[in-house]
C-alpha positions as CSV (number, residue, x, y, z in Angstrom):
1,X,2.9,-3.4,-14.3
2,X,1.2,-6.0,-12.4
3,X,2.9,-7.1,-8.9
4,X,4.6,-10.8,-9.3
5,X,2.7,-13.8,-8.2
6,X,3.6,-15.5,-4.9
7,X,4.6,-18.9,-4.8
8,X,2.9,-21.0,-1.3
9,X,6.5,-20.4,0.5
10,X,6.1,-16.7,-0.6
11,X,2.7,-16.3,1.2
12,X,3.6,-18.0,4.2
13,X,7.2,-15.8,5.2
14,X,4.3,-12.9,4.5
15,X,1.4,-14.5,7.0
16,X,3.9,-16.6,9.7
17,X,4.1,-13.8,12.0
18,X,0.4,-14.4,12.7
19,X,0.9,-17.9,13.7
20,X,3.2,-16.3,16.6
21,X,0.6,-13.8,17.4
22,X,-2.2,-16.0,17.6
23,X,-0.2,-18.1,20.1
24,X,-0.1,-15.3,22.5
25,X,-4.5,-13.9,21.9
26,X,-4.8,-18.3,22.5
27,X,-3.5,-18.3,25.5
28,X,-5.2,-15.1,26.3
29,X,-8.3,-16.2,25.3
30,X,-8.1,-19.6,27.5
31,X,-6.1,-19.0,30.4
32,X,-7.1,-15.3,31.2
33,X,-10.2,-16.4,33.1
34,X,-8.6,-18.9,34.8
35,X,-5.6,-16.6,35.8
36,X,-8.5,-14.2,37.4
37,X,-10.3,-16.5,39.2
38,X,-7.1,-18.1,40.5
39,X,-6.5,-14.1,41.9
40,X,-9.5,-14.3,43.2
41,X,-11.4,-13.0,41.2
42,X,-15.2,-14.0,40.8
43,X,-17.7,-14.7,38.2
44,X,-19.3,-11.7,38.1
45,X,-16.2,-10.1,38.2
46,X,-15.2,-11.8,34.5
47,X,-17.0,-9.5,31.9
48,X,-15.4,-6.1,33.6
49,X,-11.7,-7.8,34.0
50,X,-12.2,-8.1,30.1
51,X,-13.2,-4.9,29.2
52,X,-9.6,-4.0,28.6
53,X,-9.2,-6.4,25.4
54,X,-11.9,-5.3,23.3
55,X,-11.2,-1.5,24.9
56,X,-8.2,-1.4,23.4
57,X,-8.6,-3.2,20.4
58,X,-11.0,0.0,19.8
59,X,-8.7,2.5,20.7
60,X,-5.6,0.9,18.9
61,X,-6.6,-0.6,15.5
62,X,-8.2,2.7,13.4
63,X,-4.9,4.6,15.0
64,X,-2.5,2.0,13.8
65,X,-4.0,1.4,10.5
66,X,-4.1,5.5,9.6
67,X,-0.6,5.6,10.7
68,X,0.5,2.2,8.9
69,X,-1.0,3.9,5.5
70,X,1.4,7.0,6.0
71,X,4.4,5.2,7.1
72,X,7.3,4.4,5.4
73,X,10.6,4.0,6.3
74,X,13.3,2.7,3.6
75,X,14.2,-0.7,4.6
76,X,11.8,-1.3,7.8
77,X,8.8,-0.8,5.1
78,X,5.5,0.1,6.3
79,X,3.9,-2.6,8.1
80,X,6.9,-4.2,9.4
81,X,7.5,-1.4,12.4
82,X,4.5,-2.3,13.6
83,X,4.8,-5.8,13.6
84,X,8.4,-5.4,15.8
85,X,7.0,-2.8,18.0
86,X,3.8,-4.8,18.7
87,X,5.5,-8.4,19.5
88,X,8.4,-6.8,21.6
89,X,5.3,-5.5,24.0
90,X,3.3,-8.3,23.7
91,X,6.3,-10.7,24.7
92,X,7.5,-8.5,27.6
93,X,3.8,-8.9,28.4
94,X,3.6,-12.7,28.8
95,X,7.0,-13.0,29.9
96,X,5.2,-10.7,33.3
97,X,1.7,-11.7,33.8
98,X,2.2,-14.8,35.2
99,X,4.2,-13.0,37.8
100,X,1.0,-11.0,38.8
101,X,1.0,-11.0,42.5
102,X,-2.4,-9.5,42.6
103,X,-5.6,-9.1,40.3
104,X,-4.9,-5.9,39.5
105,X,-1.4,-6.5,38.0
106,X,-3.2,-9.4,35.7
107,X,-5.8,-6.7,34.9
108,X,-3.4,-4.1,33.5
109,X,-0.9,-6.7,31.7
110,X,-4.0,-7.8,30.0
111,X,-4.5,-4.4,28.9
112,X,-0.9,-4.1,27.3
113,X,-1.0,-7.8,26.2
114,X,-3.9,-7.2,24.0
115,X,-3.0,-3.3,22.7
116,X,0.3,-4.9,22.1
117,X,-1.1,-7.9,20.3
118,X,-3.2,-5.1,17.9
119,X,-0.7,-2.9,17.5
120,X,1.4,-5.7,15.5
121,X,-2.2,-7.7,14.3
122,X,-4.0,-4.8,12.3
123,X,-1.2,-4.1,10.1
124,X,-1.0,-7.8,9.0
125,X,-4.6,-7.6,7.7
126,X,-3.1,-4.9,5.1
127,X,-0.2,-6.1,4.6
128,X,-1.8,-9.4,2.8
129,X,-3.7,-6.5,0.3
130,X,0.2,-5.1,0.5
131,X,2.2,-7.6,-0.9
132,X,-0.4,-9.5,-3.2
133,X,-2.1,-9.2,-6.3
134,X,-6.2,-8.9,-6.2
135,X,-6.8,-12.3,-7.3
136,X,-4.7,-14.0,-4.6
137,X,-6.2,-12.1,-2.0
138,X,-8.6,-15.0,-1.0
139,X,-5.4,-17.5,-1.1
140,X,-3.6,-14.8,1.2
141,X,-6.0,-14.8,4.0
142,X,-6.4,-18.3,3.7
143,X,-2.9,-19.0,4.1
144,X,-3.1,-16.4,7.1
145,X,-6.2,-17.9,8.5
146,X,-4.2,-21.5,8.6
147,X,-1.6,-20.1,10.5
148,X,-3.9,-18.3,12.8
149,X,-5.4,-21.4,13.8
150,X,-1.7,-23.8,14.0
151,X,-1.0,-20.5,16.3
152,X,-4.1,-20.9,18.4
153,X,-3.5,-25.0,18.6
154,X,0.0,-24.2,19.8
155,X,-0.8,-21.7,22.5
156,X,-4.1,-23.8,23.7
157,X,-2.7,-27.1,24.5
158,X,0.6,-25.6,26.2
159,X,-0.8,-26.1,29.6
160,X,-2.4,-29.3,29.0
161,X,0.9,-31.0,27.5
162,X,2.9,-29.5,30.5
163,X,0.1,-31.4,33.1
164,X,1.1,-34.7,31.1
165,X,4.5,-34.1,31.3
166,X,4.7,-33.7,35.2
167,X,4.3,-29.4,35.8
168,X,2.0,-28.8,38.9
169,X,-1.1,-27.8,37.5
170,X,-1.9,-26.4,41.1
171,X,-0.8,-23.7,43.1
172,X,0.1,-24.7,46.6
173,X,-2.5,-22.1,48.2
174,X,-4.0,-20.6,44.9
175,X,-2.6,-18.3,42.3
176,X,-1.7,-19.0,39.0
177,X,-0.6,-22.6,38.3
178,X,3.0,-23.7,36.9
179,X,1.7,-25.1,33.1
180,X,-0.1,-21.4,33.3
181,X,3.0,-19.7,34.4
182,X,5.3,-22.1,32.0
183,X,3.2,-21.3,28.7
184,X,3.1,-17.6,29.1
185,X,7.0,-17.7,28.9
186,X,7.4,-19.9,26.2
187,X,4.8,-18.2,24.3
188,X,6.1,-14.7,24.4
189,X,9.1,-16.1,23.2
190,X,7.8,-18.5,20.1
191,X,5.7,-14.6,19.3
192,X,8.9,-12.9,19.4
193,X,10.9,-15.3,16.7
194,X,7.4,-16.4,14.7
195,X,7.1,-12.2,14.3
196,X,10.5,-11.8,13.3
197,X,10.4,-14.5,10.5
198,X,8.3,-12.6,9.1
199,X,9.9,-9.1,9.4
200,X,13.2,-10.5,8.0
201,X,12.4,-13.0,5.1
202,X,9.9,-10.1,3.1
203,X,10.5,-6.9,1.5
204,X,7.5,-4.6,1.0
205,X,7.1,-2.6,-2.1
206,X,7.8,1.1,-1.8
207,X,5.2,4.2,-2.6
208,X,7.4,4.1,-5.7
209,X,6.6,0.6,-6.7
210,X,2.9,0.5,-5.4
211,X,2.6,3.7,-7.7
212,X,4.3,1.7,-10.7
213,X,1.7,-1.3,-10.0
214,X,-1.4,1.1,-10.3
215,X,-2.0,1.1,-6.4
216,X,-1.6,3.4,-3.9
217,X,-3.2,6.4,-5.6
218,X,-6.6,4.9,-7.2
219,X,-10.1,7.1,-7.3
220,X,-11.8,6.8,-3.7
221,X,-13.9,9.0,-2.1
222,X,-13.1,12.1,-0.4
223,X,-14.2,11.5,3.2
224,X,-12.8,14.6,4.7
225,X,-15.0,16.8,1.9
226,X,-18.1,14.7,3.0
227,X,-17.4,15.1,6.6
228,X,-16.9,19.2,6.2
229,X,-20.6,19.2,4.4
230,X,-22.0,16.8,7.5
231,X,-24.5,18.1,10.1
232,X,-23.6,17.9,14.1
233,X,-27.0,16.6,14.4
234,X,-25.5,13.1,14.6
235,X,-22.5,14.0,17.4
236,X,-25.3,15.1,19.5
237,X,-27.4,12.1,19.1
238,X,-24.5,9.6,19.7
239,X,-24.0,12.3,23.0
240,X,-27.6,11.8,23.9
241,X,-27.7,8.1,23.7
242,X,-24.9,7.7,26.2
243,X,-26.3,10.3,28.5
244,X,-29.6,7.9,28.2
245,X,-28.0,4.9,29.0
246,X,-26.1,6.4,32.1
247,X,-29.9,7.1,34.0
248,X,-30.9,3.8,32.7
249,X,-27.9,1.8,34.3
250,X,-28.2,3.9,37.4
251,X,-32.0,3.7,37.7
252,X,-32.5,0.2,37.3
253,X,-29.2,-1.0,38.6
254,X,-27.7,-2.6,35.9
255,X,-24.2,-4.0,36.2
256,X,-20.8,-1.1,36.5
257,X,-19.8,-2.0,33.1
258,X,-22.1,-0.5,31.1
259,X,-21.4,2.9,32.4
260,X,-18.3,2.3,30.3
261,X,-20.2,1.5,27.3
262,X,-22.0,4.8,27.6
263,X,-19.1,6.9,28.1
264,X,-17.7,5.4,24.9
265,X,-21.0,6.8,23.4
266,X,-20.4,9.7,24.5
267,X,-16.8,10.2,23.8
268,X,-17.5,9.4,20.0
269,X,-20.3,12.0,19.5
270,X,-17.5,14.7,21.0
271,X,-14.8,13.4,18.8
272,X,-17.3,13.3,15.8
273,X,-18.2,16.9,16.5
274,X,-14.8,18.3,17.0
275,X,-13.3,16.1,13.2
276,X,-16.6,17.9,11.8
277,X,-15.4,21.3,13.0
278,X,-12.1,20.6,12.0
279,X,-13.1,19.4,8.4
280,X,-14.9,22.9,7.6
281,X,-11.8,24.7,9.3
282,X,-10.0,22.9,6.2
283,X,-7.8,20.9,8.6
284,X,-9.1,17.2,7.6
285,X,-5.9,15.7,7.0
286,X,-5.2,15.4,11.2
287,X,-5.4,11.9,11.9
288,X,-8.7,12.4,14.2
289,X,-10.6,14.1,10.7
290,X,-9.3,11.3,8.6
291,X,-10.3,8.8,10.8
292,X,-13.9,10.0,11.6
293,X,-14.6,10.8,8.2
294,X,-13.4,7.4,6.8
295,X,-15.5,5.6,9.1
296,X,-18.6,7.9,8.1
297,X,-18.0,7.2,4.5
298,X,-17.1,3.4,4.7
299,X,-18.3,1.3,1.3
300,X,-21.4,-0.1,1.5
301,X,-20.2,-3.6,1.3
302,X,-18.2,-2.8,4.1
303,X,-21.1,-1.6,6.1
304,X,-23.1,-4.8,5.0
305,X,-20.3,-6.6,6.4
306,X,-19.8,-4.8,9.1
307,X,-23.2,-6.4,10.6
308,X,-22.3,-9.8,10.1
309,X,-19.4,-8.9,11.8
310,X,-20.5,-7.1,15.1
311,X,-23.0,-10.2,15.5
312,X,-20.0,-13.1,14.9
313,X,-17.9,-11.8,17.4
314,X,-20.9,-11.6,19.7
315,X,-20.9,-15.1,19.6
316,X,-17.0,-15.6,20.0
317,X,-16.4,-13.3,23.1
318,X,-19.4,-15.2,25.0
319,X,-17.4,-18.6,24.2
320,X,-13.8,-17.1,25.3
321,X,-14.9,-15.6,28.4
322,X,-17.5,-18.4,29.4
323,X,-16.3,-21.5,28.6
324,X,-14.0,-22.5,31.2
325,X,-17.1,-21.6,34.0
326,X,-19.3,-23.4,31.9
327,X,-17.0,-26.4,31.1
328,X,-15.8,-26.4,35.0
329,X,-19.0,-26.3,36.7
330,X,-21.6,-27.9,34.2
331,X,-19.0,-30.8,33.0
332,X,-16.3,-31.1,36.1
333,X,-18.8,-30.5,38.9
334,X,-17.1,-27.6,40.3
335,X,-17.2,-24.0,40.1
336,X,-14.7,-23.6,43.0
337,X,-10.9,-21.9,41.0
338,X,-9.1,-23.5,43.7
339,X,-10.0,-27.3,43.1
340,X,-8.3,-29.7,41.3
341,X,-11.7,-30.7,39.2
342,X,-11.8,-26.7,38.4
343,X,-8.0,-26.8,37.0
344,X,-8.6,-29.8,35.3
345,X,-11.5,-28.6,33.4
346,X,-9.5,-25.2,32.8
347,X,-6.5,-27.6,30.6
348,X,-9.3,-29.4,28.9
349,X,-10.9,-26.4,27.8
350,X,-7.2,-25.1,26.3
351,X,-7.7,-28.9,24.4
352,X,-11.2,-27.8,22.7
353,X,-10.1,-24.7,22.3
354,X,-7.0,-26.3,20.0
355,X,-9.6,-28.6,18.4
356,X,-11.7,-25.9,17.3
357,X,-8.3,-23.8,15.6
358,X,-6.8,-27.2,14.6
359,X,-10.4,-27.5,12.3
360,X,-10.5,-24.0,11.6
361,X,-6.1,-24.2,10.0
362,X,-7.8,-27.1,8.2
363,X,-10.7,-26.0,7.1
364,X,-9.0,-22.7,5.9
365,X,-6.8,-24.7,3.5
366,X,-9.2,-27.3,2.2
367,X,-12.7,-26.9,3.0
368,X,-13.4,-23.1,2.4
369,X,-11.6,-22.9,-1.2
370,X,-14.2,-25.9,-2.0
371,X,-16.8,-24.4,-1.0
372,X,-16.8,-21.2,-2.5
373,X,-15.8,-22.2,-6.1
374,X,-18.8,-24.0,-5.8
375,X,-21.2,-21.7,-3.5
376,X,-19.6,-18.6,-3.9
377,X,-18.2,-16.9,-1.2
378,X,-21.2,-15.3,0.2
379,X,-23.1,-18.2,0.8
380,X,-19.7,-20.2,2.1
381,X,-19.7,-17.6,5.0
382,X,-23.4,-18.0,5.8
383,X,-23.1,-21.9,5.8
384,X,-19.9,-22.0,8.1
385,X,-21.6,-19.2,10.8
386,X,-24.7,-21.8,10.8
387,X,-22.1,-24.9,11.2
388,X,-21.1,-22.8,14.2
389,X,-24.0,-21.7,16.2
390,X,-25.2,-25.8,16.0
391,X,-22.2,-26.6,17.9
392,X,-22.4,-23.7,20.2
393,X,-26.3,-25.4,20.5
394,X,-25.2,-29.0,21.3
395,X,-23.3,-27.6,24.8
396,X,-27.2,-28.0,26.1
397,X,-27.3,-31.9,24.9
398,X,-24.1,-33.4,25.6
399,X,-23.0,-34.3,28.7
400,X,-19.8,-36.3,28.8
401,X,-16.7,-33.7,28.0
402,X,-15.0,-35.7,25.9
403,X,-17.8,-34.9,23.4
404,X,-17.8,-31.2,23.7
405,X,-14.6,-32.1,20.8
406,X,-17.5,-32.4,18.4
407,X,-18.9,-29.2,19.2
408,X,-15.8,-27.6,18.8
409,X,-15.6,-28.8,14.9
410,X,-18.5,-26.9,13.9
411,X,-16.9,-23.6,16.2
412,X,-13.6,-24.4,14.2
413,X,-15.4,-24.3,10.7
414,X,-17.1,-21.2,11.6
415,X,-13.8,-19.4,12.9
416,X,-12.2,-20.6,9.6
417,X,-14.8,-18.7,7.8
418,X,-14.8,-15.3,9.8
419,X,-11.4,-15.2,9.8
420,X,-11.0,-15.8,6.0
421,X,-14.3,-14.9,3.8
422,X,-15.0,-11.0,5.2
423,X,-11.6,-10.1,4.6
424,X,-11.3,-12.0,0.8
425,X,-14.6,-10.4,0.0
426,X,-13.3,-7.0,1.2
427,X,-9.9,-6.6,0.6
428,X,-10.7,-6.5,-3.2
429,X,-12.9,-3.5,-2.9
430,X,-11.1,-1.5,-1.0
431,X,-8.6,1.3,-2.3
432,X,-4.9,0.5,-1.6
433,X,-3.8,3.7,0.1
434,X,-6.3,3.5,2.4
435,X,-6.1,-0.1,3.0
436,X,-4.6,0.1,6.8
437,X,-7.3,2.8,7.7
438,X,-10.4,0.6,6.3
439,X,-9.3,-2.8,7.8
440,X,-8.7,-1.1,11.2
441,X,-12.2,0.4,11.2
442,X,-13.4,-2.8,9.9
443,X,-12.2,-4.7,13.2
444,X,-13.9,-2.0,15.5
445,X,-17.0,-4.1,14.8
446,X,-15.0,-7.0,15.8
447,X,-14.5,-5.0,18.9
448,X,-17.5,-3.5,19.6
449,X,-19.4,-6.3,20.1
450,X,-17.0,-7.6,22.3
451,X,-17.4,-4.3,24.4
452,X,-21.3,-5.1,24.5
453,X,-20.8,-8.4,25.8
454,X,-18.3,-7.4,28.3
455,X,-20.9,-4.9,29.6
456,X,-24.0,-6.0,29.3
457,X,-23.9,-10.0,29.0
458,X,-23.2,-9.7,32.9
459,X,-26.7,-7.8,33.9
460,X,-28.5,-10.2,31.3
461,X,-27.0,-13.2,33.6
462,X,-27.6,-11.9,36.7
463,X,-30.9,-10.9,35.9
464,X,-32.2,-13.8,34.4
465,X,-29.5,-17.2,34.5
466,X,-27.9,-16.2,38.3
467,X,-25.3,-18.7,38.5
468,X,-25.7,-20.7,35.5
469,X,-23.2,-19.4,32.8
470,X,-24.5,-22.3,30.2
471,X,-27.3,-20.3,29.2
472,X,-24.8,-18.1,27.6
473,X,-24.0,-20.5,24.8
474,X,-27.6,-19.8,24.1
475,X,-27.1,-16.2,23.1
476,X,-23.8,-17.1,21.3
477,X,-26.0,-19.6,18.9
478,X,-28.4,-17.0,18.3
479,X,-26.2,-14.3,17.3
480,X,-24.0,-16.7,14.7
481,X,-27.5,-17.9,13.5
482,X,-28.6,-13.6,12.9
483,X,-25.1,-13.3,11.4
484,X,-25.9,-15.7,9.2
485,X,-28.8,-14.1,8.0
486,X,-26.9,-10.5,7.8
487,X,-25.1,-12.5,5.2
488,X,-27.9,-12.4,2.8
489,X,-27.6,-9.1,2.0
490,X,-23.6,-9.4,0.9
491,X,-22.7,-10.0,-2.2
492,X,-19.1,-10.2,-3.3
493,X,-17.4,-9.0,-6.1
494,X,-18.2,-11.1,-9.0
495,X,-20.7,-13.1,-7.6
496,X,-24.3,-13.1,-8.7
């Protein structure tokens, strides 16, 4: 038996709970900053306050998607707990942070916000492979990928709309802003009911049925038997490298946060070496054994892609946590949180940041399919990342803001591309029953990076760019421009 085709109505009740989702990571990704600064926080302070995003992103995603794969219950499905546990959080979340009364509050709700956000997001990636046969897998995550950026439009312009239509976009002595505090409400609640859409207009197939369709039990490797066989040699070296970069960051002073990185170090080579001594103790079906070995013995075009990954969210974290100081001080003339010039630029930068997902829901549905009839999608991918790092580049030649709209268009193609072509290249190679595991571990290298520039980017600046936060649209060109070159080495299925 071969699962039934979905018509276009079909695979949008399956991807519309994203567009709800993404409402609540946009105005994350735009307002968080803003919400720190406006707390006092200060621009040093930015990378370490975001730490807990990518943190938990790390922590949350392999652990939901090796839970997801064994889940099932009757009418709820597989997915679909996840997707109602993870926007009830998330919403309770928005509804509270802009009630922070200090930074640390802001700090911790950003920590359930984004664990919250993951906890329903990974088990969408899967449940596209799920509920669709292989060759509309690329039509899936396009779909998904439009509504990701409509999601990210919506949440982006909130504040900016409510300044036009008369909410104080200042804080009579500081703090957090009415069109701040007015956008977090509504968009926990349009997360809640875009979630729910979703949740109550499909049905997922049962083990039964996955079984009847020829998925769910296909030949894949045995990761746990590989892992038994493994050496500790390379839990000691991951053990070692932390150690090393703990006396580095305390003998030349580098920035708090990456003592955080090299704890994570650390913590993996123990973890690795306690799933290794579980695997030969014949207990490698516990979720830590499973999860270890499956990341050990990922498929090569996942590693492949796994690179291009790691150096496209590089670029992507540098932009979300940077471009409100950048756009502020560089374009507005002022780097002070409390000034008025400092809250406008903070709605104009929700504006590009709903240009660039406005191109990207575009792009997704008409621009990408194009392209990769005719290119294939390999070379689509590497031809969007490069469309993407020349408008992170023209930040250094424009001056007027208004302009910075047609940097955003090439940053909108790009984020089209990475959120679409990895996953249509992969999703077709990977086994079914191990489809929430693999896409979990895929986006710890969507997190990782993030982790790197929330630790490190802020030594690099001080170092080198002290008070001058444009420079890091340098490094965020660079690394779209190496991810693009990672890409020569992918080939997808099918594709010469």
């Amino acid at each position: 038996m071969e699962k039934p085709r979905q018509s276009w109505a079909g695979l949008a009740n399956i991807s519309f709970g994203f567009f709800g989702i993404q409402i609540g990571f946009a105005l994350q990704n735009a307002n968080m900053s803003r919400v720190f600064q406006s707390l006092g926080a200060s621009l040093d302070d930015l990378p370490a306050l975001w730490v807990a995003a990518p943190l938990t992103g790390l922590l949350v995603q392999p652990v939901i998607g090796h839970m997801s794969d064994r889940t099932w219950l009757g009418r709820l499905g597989r997915r679909r707990p996840y997707f109602v546990a993870g926007a009830v959080l998330a919403a309770l979340s928005l509804l509270l942070m802009p009630l922070s009364p200090v930074l640390l509050a802001a700090a911790m709700l950003l920590w359930l916000l984004d664990a919250s956000l993951n906890v329903s997001m990974e088990p969408f990636r899967a449940f596209v492979g799920d509920m669709l046969r292989k060759d509309q897998h690329t039509s899936g995550y396009a779909v998904q990928t439009a509504f990701i950026g409509l999601g990210a439009v919506v949440g982006s312009l909130f504040p900016y709309l409510l300044d036009h239509l008369g909410v104080a976009n200042e804080a009579p002595g500081g703090g957090i802003p009415d069109t701040v505090r007015y956008s977090f409400w509504a968009g926990g609640l349009a997360l809640f009911a875009a979630v729910m859409w979703t949740v109550l207009s499909t049905r997922e197939y049962s083990p039964e049925e996955q079984a009847a369709f020829g998925e769910g039990a296909e030949a894949h490797a045995d990761t746990s038997a590989a892992l038994a066989a493994r050496g500790s040699g390379p839990s000691f070296w991951w053990i070692a490298a932390g150690a090393l970069l703990t006396v580095i960051t305390e003998q030349f002073g580098l920035e708090k946060e990456v003592y955080l990185l090299a704890a994570l170090l650390i913590g993996y080579g123990l973890l690795s070496y306690i799933a290794i001594r579980l695997a030969r103790a014949g207990r490698s079906q516990g979720m830590l054994a499973s999860i270890v070995g499956d990341f050990s013995g990922m498929p090569p075009i996942m590693k492949r892609l796994a690179v291009v990954q790691f150096f496209s969210w590089s670029a992507l974290f540098i932009m979300w946590i940077n471009t409100t100081p950048i756009v502020a001080q560089d374009f507005f003339g002022s780097a002070d949180p409390d000034s008025a010039a400092y809250q406008e630029a903070g709605n104009w930068v929700g504006v590009l940041f709903s240009v660039y997902n406005g191109v990207a829901a575009v792009a997704a549905l008409a621009l990408l399919p194009l392209l990769s009839r005719r290119l294939g999608k390999a070379k689509t991918h590497m031809l969007c990342l490069l469309a993407g790092a020349a408008g992170y580049a023209s930040f250094f030649v424009i001056k007027d803001p208004q302009w910075l709209i047609a940097s955003e268009i090439g940053v909108g193609i790009a984020w089209a591309s990475i959120l679409a072509m990895p996953y249509a290249i992969l999703a077709s190679s990977l086994p079914q029953a191990k489809l929430g595991i693999y896409m979990g571990l895929f986006n710890v290298f969507v997190v990782i990076p993030q982790l790197l520039v929330a630790t490190v980017m802020g030594s690099i600046m001080k170092a080198f760019f002290p008070g001058e936060p444009i420079w890091t649209m340098a490094f965020a060109a660079g690394s779209l421009v190496l991810a693009a070159l990672a890409m020569t080495r992918v080939t997808a299925p099918g594709e010469a």
